[in-house]
C-alpha positions, 0 to 999 in steps of 0.5 A: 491530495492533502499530505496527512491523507497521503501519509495514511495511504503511506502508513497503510501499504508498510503495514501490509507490507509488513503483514505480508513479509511477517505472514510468509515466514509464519503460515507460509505464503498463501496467506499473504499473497492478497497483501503485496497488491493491496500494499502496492495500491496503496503505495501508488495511489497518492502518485496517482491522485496528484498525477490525475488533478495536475493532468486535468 
């Protein structure tokens, strides 16, 4: 995978993170909860690419 893709892969989950952590000290933590996975996905998916075309 291209580094700048992966850097807005990266970017992307701190930004959810961020809303998340942000969004459960304001409205409480049902607002945020779809955020964390979202923010994970977005996290692993660059491993997961590269791990794919290395395997294949």
């Amino acid at each position: 995978m291209d580094p700048r893709l992966s850097f807005f892969f990266y970017l992307g989950a701190l930004v959810c993170f961020a809303l998340a952590a942000a969004g459960s000290r304001v409205g409480g933590a049902r607002g945020s909860v779809g955020l964390v996975p979202l923010g994970l996905g977005l996290w692993l998916f660059p491993l997961l690419w590269t791990t794919g075309v290395d395997a294949f």
